[in-house]
Rosetta silent file (secondary structure, phi, psi, omega in degrees, C-alpha in Angstrom):
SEQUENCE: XXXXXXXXXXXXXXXXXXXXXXXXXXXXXXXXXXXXXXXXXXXXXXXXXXXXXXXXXXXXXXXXXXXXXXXXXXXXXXXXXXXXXXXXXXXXXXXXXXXXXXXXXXXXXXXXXXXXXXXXXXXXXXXXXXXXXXXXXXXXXXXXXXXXXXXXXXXXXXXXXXXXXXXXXXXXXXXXXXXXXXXXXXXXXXXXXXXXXXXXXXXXXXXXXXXXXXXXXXXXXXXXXXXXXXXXXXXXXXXX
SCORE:     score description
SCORE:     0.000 S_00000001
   1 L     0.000  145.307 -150.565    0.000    0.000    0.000 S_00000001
   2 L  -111.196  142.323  166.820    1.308    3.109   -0.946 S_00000001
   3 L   -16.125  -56.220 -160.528    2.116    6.126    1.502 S_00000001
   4 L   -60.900  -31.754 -149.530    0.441    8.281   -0.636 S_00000001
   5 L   -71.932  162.072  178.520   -2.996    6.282   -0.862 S_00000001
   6 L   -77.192  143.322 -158.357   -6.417    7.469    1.239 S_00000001
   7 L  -137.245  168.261  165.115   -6.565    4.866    4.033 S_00000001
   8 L  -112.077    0.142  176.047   -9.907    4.448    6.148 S_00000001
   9 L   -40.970  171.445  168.202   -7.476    3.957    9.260 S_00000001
  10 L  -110.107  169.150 -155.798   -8.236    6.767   12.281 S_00000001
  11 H   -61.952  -45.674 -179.449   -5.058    8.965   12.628 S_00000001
  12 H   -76.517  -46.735  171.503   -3.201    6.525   15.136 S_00000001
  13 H   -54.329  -20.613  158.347   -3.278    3.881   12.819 S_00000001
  14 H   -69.227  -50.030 -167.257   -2.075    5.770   10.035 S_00000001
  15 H   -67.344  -43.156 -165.309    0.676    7.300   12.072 S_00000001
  16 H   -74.108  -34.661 -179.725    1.971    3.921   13.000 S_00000001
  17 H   -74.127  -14.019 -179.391    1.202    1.793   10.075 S_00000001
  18 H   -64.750  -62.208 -146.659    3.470    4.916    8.431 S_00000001
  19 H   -88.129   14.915 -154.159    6.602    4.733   10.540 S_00000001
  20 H  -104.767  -63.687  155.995    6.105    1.309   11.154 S_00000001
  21 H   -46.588  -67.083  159.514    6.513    0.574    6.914 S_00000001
  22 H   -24.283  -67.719  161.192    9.253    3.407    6.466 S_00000001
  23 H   -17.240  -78.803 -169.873   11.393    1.200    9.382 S_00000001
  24 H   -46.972  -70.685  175.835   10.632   -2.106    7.358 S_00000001
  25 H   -45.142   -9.807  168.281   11.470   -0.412    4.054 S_00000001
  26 H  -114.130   -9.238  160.526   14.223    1.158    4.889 S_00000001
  27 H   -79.502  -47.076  177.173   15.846   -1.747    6.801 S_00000001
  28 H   -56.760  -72.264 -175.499   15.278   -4.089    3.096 S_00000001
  29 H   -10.532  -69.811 -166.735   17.508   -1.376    1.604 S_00000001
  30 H   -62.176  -72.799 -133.359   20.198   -0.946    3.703 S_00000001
  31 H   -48.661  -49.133 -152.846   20.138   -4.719    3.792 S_00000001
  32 H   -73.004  -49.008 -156.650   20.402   -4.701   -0.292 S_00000001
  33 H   -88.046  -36.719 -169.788   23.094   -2.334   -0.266 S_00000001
  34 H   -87.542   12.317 -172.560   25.476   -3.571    2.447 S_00000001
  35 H  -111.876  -40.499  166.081   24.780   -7.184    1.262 S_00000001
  36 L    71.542   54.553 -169.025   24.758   -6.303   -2.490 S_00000001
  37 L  -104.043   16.527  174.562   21.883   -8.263   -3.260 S_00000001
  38 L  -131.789  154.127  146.879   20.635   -5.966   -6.396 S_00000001
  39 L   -91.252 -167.404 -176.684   22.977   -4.585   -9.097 S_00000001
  40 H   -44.967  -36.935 -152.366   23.076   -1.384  -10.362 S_00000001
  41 H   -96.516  -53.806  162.752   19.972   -1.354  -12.143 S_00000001
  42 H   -55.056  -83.812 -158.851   18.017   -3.463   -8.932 S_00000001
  43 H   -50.265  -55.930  162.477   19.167   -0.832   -6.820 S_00000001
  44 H   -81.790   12.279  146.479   18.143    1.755   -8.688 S_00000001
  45 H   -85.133  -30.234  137.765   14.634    0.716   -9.117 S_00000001
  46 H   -16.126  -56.010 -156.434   14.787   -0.119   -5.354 S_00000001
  47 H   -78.397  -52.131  173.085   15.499    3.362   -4.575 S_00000001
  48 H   -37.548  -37.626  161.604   12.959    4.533   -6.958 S_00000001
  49 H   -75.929  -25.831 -178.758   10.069    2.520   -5.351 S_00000001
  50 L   -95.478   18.504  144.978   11.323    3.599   -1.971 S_00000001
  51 L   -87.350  -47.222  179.971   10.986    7.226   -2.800 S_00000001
  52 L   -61.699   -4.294  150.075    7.848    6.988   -4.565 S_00000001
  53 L   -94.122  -33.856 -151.277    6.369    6.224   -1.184 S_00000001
  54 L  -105.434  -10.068 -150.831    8.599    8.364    1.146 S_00000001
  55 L   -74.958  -42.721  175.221    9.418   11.432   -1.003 S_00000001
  56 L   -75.582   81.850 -171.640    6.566   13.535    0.388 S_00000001
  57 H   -45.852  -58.396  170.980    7.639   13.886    4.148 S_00000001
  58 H   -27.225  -90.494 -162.401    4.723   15.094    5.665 S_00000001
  59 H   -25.445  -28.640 -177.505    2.632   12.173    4.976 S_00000001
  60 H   -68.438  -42.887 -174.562    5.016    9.668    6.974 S_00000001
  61 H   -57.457  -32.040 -174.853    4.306   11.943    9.845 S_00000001
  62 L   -23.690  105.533  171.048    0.477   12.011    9.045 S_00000001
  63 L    68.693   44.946  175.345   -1.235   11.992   12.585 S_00000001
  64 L   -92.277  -76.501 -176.935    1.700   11.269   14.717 S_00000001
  65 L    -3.587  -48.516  177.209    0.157   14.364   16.921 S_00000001
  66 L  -101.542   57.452   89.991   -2.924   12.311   18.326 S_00000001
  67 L   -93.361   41.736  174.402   -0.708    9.280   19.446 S_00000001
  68 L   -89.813   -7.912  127.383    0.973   10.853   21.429 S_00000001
  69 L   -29.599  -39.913  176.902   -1.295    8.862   24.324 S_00000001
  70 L  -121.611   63.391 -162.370    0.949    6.151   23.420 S_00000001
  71 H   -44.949  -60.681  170.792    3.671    7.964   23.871 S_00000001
  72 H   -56.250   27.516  -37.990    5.868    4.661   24.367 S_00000001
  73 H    91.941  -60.580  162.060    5.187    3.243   21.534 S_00000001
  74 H   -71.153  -40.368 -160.456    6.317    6.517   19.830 S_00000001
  75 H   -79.368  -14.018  155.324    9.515    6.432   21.670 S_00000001
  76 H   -37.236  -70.397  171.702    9.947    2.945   20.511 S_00000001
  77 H   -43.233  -47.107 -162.326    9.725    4.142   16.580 S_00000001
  78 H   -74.028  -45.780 -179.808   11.968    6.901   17.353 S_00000001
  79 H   -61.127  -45.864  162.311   14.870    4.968   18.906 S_00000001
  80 H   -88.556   18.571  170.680   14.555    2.614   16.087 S_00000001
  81 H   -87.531  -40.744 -163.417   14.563    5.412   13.472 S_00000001
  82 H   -70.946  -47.934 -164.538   17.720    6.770   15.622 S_00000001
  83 H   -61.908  -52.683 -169.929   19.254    3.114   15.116 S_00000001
  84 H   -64.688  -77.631  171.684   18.418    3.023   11.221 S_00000001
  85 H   -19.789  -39.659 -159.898   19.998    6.793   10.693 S_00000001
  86 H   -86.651  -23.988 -174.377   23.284    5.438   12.783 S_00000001
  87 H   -86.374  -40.632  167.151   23.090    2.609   10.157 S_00000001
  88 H   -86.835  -53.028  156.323   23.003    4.443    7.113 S_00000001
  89 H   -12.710  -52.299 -179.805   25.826    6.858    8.412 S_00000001
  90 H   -54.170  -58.199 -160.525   27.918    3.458    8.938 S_00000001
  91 H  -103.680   17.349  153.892   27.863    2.753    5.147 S_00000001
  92 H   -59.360  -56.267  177.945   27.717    5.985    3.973 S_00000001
  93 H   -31.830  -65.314 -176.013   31.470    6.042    5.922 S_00000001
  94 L   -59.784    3.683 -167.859   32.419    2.750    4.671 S_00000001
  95 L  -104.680   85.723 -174.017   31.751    3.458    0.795 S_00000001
  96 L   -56.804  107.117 -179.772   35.271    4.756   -0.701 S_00000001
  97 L   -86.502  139.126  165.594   34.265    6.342   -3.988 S_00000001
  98 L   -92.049  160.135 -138.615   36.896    6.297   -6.286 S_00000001
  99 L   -80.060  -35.415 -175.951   38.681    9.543   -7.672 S_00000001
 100 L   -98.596  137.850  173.833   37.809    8.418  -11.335 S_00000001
 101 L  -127.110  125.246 -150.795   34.503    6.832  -12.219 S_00000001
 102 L  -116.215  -37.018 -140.180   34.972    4.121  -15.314 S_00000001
 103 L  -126.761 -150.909  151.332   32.815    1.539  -14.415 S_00000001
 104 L   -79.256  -38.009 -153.726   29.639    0.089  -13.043 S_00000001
 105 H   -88.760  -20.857  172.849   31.430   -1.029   -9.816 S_00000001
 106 H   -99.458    0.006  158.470   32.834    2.503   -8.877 S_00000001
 107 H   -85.831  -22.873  144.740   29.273    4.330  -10.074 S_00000001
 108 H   -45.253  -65.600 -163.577   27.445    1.867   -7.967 S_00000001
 109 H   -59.453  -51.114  156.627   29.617    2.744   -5.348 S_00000001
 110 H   -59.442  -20.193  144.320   28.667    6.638   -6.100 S_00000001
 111 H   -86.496    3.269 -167.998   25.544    5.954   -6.285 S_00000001
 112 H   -91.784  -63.676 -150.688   24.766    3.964   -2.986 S_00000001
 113 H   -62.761  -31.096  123.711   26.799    7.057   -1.501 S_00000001
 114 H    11.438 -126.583  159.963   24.907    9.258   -2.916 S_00000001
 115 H   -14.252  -69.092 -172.067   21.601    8.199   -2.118 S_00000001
 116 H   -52.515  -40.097 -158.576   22.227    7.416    1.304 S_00000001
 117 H   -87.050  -36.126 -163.399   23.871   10.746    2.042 S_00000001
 118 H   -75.604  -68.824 -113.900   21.500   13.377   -0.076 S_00000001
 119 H  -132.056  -77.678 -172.088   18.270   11.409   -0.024 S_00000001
 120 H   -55.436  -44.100  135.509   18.018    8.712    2.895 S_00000001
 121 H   -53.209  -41.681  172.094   19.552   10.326    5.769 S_00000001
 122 H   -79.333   -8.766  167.954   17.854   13.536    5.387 S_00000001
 123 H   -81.733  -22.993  160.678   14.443   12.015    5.255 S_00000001
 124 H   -34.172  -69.049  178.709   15.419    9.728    8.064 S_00000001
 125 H   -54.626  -37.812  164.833   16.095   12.775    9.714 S_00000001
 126 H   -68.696  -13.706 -162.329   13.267   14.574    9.353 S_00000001
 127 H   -97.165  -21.988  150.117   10.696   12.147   10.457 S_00000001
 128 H   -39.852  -40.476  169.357   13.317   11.946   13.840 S_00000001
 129 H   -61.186  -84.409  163.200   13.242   15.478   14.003 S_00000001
 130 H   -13.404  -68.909  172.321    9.240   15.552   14.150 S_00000001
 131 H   -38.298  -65.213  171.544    9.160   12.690   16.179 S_00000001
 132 H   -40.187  -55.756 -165.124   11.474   14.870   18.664 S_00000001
 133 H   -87.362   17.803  165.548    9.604   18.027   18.730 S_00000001
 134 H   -97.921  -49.451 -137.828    6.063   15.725   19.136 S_00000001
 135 H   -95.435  -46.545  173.160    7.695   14.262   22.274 S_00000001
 136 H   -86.095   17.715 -178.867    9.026   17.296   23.758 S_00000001
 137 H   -95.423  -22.317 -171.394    5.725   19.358   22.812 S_00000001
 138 H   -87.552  -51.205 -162.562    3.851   16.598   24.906 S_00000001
 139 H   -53.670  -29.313  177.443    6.170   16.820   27.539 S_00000001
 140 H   -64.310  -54.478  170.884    6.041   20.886   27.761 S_00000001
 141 H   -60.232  -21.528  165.613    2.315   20.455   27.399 S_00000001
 142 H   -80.055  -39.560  160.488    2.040   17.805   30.249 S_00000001
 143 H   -69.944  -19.107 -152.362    4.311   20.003   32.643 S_00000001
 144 H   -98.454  -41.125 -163.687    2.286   23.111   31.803 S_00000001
 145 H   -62.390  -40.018  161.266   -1.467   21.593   32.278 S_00000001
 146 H   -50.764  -47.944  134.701    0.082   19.970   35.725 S_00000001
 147 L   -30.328  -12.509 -172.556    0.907   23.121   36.948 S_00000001
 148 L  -118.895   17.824  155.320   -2.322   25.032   35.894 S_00000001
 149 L   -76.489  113.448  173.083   -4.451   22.648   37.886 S_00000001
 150 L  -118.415  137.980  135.198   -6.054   24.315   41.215 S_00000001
 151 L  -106.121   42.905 -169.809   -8.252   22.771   43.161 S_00000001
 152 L  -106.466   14.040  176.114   -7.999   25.164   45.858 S_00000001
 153 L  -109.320   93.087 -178.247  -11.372   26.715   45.492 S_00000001
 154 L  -145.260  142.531  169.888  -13.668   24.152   47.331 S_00000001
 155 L   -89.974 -163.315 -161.776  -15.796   24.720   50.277 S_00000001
 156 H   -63.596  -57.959 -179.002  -15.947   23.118   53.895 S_00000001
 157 H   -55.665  -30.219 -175.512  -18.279   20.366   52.287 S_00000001
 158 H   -65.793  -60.213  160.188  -16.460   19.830   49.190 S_00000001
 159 H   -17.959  -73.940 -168.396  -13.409   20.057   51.464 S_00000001
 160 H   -73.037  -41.548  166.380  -14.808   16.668   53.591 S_00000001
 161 H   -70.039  -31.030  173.118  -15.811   14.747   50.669 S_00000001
 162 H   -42.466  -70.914  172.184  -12.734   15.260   48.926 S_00000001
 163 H   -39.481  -50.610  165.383  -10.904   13.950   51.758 S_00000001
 164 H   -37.881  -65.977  168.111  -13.245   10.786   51.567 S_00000001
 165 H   -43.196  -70.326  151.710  -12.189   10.045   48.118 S_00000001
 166 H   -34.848  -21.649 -170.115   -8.941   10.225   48.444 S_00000001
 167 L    83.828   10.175 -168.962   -9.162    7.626   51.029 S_00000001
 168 H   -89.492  -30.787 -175.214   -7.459   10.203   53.820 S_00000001
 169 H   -66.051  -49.296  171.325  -10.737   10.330   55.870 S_00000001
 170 H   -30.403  -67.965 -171.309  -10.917    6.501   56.186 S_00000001
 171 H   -72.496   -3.072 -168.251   -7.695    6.329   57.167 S_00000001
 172 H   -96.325  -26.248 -171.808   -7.279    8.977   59.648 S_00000001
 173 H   -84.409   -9.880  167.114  -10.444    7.479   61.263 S_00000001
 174 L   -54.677  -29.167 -170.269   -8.572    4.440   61.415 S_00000001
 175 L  -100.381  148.970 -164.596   -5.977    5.806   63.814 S_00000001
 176 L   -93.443  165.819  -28.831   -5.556    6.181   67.256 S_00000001
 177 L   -72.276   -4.553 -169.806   -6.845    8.428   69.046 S_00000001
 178 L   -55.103  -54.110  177.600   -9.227    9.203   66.280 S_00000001
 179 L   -74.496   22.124 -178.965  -10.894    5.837   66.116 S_00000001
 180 L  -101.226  -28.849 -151.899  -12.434    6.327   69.638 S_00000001
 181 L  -141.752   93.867  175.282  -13.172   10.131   68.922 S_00000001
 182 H   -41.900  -47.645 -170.028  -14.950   11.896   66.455 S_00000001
 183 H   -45.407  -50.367 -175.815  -14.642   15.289   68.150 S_00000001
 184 H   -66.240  -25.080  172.119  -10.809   14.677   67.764 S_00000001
 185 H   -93.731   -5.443  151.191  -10.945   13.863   64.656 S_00000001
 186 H   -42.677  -60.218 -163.563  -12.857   16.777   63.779 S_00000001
 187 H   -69.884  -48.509 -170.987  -10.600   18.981   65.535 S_00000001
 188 H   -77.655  -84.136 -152.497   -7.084   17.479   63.233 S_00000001
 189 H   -55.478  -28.236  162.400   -8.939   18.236   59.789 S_00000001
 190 H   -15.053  -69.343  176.875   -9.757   21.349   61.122 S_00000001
 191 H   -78.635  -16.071  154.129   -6.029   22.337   61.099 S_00000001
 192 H   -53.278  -57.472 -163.585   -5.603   20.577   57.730 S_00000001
 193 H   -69.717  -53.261 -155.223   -8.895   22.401   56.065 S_00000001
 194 L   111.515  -27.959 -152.138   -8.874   25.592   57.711 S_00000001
 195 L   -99.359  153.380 -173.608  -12.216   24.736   58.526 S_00000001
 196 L   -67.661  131.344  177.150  -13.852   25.570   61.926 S_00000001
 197 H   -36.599  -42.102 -176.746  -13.968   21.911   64.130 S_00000001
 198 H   -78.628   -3.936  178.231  -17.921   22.314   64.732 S_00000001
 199 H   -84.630  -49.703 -168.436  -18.423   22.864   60.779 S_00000001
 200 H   -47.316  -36.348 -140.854  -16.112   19.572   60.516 S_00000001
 201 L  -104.337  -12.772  176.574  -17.821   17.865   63.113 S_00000001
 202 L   -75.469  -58.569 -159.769  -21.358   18.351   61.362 S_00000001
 203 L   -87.509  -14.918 -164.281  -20.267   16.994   58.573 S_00000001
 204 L  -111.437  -15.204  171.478  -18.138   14.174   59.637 S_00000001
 205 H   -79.486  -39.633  167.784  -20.435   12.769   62.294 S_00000001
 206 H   -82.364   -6.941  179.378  -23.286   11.560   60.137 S_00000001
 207 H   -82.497  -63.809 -166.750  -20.292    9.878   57.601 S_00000001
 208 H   -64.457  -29.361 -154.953  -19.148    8.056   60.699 S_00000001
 209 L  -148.969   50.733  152.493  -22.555    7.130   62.229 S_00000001
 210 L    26.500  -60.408 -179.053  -25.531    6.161   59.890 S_00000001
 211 L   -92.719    2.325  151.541  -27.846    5.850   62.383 S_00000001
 212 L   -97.227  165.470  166.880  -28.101    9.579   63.025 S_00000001
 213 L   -23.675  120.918 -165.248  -29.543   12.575   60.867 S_00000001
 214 L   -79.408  -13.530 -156.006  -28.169   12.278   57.548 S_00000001
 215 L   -29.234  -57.173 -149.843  -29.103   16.329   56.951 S_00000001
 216 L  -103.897   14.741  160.520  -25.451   17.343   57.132 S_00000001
 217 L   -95.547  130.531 -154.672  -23.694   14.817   55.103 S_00000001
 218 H   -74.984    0.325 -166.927  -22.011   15.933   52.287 S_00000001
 219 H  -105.515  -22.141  163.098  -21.486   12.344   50.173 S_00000001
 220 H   -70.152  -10.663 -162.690  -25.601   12.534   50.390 S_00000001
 221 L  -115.015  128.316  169.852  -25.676   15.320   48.358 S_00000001
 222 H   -86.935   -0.227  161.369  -24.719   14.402   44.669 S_00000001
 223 H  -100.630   35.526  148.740  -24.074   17.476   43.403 S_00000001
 224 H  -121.689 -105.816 -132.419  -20.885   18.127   45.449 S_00000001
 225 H   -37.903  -34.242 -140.535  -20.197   14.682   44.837 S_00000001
 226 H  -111.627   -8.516  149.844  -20.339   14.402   41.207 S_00000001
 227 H   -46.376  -75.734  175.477  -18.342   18.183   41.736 S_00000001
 228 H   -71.249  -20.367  144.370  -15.606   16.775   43.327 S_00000001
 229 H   -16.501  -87.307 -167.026  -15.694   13.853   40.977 S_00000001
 230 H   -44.399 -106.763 -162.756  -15.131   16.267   38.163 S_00000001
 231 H   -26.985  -68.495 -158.020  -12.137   18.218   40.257 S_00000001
 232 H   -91.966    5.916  158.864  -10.034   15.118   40.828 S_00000001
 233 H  -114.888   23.928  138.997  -10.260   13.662   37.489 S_00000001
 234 L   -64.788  -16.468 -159.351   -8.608   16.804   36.445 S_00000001
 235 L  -129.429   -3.037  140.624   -5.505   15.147   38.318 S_00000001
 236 L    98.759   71.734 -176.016   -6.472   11.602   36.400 S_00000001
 237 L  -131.102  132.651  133.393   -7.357   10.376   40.356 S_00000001
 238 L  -118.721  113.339 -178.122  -10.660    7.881   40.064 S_00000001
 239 L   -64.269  145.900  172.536  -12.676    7.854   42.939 S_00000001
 240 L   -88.073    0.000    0.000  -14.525    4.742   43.746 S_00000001
């Protein structure tokens, strides 16, 4: 299938099935040339079919932006693009052209060297180059959104459920002196929260104890639940 062609894939499959073909096809190459399993003529219809997919760079890249979820994956491609690049460098080195060229076997030689260095390395390079500045664009973009996440405007209720969710109330109630004493444990989120003890203690007393008035518990009211829902899977945290 040809680079070029209209695919029904969605954008990660296109991106992958690209660099994933470009690899294979560009490993059968090298392979051809450092094995020197075409002649002149094989080689250069080789090259010719492997340009006639590859020549238009963009397209290899086509939708590498939205897989960037599987980020690992991409860094997989890229390290074995960086491997292939290190590989065509190698025989570019090794390929002595000679000062005169008479023959098939020293125009061969000028033409492998050629190739590799005008046309194979620099496309190599660009889709590495892309690849790079997709990886650190996620990474910039991943550092920026973590930082611009507040969840500091929640009230005293929001506050207490929150804490549920996380699993901190459970555990704190868990603890000594706490699991004898609501009051006390009132009194410690207090200085965590901010929040006044007898506001805490409203709200944390019907959580603890069922069998009184539900009125003031905040995990009965679903819309501050389904609120602080929302707020911590801004931080990719799912509450049970």
């Amino acid at each position: 299938m040809d680079i070029n062609q209209n695919t029904s894939f969605n954008s990660n499959e296109i991106a992958f099935d690209n660099l994933n073909r470009l690899i294979e096809d560009s490993e059968i190459l090298a392979n051809k040339i450092v094995f020197k399993t075409s002649n002149l003529e094989g080689l250069e219809n080789d090259v010719d079919e492997y340009f006639s997919k590859y020549e238009y760079k963009p397209n290899i890249i086509k939708g590498l932006t939205s897989t960037i979820k599987h980020k690992s994956l991409i860094v997989n491609k890229f390290d074995h693009l960086n491997l292939l690049l290190r590989q065509f460098e190698g025989i570019s080195m090794n390929r002595k052209v000679p000062n005169l060229i008479d023959d098939d076997e020293s125009y061969l030689k000028f033409f492998e060297k050629s190739v590799i260095e005008n046309r194979i390395i620099p496309l190599i390079t660009f889709v590495v180059f892309e690849i790079s500045l997709c990886l650190e664009e996620h990474k910039e973009s991943a550092k920026n959104h973590a930082e611009e996440i507040d969840l500091s405007d929640t009230n005293g209720a929001e506050k207490i459920v929150m804490l549920q969710k996380l699993g901190i109330l459970d555990y704190l109630k868990a603890l000594h002196p706490f699991d004898a004493s609501t009051n006390l444990l009132a009194s410690a989120i207090s200085g965590i929260t901010g929040m006044n003890a007898n506001t805490v203690q409203s709200y944390i007393n019907p959580i603890a104890n069922p069998t009184v008035s539900q009125k003031n518990n905040p995990l009965k009211r679903d819309g501050i639940v389904n609120k602080v829902i929302k707020k911590l899977s801004m931080i990719n945290f799912k509450s049970s």
